[in-house]
C-alpha positions as CSV (number, residue, x, y, z in Angstrom):
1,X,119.6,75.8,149.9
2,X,121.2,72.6,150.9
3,X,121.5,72.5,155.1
4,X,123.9,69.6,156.3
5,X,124.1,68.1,159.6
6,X,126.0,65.2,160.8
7,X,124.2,62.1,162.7
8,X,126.0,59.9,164.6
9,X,124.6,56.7,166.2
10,X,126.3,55.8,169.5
11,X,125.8,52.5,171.8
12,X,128.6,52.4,174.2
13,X,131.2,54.2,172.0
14,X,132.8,56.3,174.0
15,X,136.6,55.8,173.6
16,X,136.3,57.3,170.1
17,X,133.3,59.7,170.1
18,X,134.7,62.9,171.8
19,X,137.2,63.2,169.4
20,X,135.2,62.7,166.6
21,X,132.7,65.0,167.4
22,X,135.2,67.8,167.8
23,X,136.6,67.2,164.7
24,X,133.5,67.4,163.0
25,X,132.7,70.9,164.6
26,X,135.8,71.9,163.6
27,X,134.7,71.7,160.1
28,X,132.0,74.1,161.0
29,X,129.2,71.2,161.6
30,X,126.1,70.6,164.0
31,X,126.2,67.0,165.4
32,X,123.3,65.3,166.0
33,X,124.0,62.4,168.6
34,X,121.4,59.5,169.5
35,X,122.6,57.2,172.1
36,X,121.1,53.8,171.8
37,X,120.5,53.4,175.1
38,X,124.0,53.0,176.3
39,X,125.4,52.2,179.6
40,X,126.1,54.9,182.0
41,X,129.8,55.8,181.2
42,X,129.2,56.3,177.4
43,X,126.4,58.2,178.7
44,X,127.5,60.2,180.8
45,X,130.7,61.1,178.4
46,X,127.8,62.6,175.5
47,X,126.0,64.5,178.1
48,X,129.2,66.0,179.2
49,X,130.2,66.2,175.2
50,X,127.3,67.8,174.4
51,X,126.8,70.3,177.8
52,X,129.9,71.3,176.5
53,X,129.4,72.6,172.9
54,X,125.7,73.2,173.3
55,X,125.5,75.2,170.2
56,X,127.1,72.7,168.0
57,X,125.8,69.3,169.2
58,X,122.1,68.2,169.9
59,X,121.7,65.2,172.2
60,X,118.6,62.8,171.7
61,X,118.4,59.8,174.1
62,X,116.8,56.1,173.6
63,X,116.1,54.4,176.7
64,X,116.4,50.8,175.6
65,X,119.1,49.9,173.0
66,X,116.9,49.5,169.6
67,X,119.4,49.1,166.6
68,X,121.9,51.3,164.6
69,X,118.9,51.1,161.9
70,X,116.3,52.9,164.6
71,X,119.2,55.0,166.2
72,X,120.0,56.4,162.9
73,X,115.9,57.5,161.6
74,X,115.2,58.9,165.3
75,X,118.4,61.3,164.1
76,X,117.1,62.1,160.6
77,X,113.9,62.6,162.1
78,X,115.2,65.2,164.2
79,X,117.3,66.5,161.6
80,X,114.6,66.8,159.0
81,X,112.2,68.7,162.0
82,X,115.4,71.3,162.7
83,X,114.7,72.2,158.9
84,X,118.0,70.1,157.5
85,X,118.1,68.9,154.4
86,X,121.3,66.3,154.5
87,X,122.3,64.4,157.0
88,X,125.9,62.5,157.1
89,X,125.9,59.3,158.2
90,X,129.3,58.3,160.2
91,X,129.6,55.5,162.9
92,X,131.0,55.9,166.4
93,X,133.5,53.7,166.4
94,X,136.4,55.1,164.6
95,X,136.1,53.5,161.6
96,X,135.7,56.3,159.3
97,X,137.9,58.4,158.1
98,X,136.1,61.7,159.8
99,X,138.9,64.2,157.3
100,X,136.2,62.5,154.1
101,X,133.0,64.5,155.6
102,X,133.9,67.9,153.8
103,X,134.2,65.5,150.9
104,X,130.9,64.0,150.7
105,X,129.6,67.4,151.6
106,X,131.0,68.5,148.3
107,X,129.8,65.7,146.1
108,X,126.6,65.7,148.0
109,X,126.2,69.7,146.9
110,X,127.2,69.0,143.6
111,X,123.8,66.6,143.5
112,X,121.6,67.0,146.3
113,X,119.4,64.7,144.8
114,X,121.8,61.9,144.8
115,X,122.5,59.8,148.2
116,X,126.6,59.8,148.3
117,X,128.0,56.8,149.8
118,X,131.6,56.1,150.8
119,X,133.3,52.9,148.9
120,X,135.9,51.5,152.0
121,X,139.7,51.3,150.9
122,X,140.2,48.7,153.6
123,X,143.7,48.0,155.3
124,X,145.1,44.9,156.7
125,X,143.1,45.5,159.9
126,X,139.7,44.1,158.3
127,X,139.0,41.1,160.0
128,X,138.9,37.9,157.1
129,X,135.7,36.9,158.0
130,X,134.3,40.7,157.2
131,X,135.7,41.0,154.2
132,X,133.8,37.8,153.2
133,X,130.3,39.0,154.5
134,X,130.7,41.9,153.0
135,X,131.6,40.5,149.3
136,X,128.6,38.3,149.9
137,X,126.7,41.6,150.7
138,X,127.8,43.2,147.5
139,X,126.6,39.9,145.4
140,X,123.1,39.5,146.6
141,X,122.9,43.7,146.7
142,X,123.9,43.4,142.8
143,X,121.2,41.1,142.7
144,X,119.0,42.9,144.0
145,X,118.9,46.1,142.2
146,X,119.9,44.7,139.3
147,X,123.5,46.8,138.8
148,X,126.7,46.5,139.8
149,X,127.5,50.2,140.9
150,X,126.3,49.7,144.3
151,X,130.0,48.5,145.6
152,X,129.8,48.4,149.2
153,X,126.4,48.9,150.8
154,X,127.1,47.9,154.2
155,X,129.4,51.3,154.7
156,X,128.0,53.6,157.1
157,X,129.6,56.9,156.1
158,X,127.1,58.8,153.7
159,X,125.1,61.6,153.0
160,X,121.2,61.0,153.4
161,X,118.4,63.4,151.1
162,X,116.9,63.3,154.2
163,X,113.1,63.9,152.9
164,X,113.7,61.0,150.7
165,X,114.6,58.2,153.2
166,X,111.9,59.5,155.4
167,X,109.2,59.4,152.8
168,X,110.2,56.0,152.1
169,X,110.3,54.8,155.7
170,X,106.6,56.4,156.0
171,X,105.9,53.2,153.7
172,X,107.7,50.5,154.9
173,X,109.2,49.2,158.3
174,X,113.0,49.3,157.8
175,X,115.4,46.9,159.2
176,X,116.3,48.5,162.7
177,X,119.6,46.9,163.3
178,X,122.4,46.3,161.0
179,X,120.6,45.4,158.2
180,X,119.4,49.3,158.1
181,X,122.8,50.4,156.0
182,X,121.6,48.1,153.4
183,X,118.1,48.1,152.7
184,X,117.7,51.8,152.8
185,X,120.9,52.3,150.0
186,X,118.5,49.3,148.0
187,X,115.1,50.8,149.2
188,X,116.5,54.4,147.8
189,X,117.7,53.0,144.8
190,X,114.6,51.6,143.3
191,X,113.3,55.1,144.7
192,X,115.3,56.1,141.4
193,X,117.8,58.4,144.1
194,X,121.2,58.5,142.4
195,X,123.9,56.7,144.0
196,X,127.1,58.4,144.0
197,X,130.5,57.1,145.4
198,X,133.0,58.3,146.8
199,X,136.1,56.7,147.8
200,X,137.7,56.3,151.8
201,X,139.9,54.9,154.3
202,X,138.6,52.7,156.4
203,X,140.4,50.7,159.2
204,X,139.6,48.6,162.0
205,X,141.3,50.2,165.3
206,X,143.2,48.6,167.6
207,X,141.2,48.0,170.7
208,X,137.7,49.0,168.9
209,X,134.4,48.1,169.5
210,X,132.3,46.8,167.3
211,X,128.3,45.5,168.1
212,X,128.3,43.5,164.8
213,X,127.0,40.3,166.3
214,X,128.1,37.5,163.7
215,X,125.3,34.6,164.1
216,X,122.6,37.3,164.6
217,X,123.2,40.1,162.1
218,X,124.0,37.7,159.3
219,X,120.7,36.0,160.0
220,X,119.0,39.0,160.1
221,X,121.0,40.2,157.0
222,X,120.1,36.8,155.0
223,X,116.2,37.4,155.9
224,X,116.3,41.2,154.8
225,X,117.8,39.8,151.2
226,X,115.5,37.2,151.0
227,X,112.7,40.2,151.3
228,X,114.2,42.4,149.3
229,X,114.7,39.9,146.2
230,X,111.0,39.0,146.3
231,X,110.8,42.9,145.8
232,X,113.3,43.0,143.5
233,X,111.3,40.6,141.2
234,X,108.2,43.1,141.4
235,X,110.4,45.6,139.8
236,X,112.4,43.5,138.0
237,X,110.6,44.6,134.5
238,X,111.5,48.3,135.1
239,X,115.0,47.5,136.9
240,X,116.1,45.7,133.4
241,X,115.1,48.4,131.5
242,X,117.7,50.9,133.5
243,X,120.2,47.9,133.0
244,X,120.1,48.1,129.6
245,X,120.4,51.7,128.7
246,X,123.6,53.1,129.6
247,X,123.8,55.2,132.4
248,X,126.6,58.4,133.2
249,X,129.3,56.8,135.5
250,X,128.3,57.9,139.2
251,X,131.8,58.5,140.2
């Protein structure tokens, strides 16, 4: 029986996180939060948060600040020991549209052994420069794993298999930062995970914060490609093969 949880990687988020955890326990959902070693008003505000709803919300705490990527495997890693089976994925800063979760829920049931992903509607908040990273991103993922179903891998609002990610990370160092989102959507599928999508809102709010650092997380971005091409050409024989016969549309 499929057991859902809700991870949420926080570094100095806390303008939007109190109300997005209680809207995700009012859809009947433990949160598992992992600060990132935020300052001491965001940390204060999840102790309080989860002091609060103890029954609903686990708190795990890193001391340093080591990466969305880290954040979010010290959660699934806490998840998978609590005996949970999915994990969603959904970022701190308000992004998201948090009314989606009982949606990928859903679609996640409906194949548990699929990782669902959300494919951004964007608004005209998206910053230009964004948009063009993440259209790049899309290019050299397509590239990568050989299809062009993988629309948007940069989104962080999914549903995890959690053993799967986990058995994978076992094997290889992922990118801690955010480069994570992407490798472990390519990582998963040459793991032959299905990737279904489901559509959302997302929208840049007035006044957000964001930690994407341009200069550094596109460098590390560019490297993590660069790696993951050179793996791509290792399975490049077996990747064509799944090009070529046609598969069911994932969503």
């Amino acid at each position: 029986m499929q057991r859902d949880v809700v991870v949420i990687p926080v570094y100095n988020h806390d303008r939007q996180i109190e109300r997005l955890v209680r809207s995700i326990i009012g859809f009947g959902l433990p949160v598992i939060l992992v600060d990132d070693g935020s300052s001491n008003p965001c940390a204060s505000t999840l102790a309080r948060i989860t002091n609060e709803n103890v029954s609903h919300v686990t708190l795990v705490v890193h001391e340093a600040n080591r990466g969305k990527g880290a954040a979010v495997l010290t959660g699934l890693g806490v998840a998978h020991s609590a005996g949970f089976s999915h994990a969603v994925q959904i970022d701190a800063d308000g992004q998201h549209n948090v009314n989606d979760v009982p949606a990928l829920i859903a679609f996640s049931r409906a194949r548990p052994d699929a990782m669902v992903t959300g494919q951004p509607q964007f608004d005209d908040s998206m910053p230009r420069i964004r948009r063009y990273s993440r259209y790049l991103t899309h290019v050299m993922v397509s590239v990568n794993t050989l299809t062009m179903q993988l629309r948007d891998a940069m989104c962080g609002f999914r549903v995890y298999p959690i053993a799967r990610v986990l058995d994978i990370a076992r094997r290889i160092d992922f990118g801690q930062r955010m480069d994570f989102d992407i490798e472990v959507l390519v990582r998963l599928d040459w793991a032959g995970v299905p990737i279904v999508l489901l559509p959302t809102r997302v929208q840049y709010p007035k006044g957000g914060v964001s930690h994407f650092q341009l200069v550094r997380d596109n460098a590390r971005i560019t490297s993590m490609h660069t790696r993951l091409f050179f793996g791509m050409l290792i399975r490049s024989p077996r990747l064509i093969v799944r090009a070529l016969v046609p598969q069911a549309p994932t969503a």
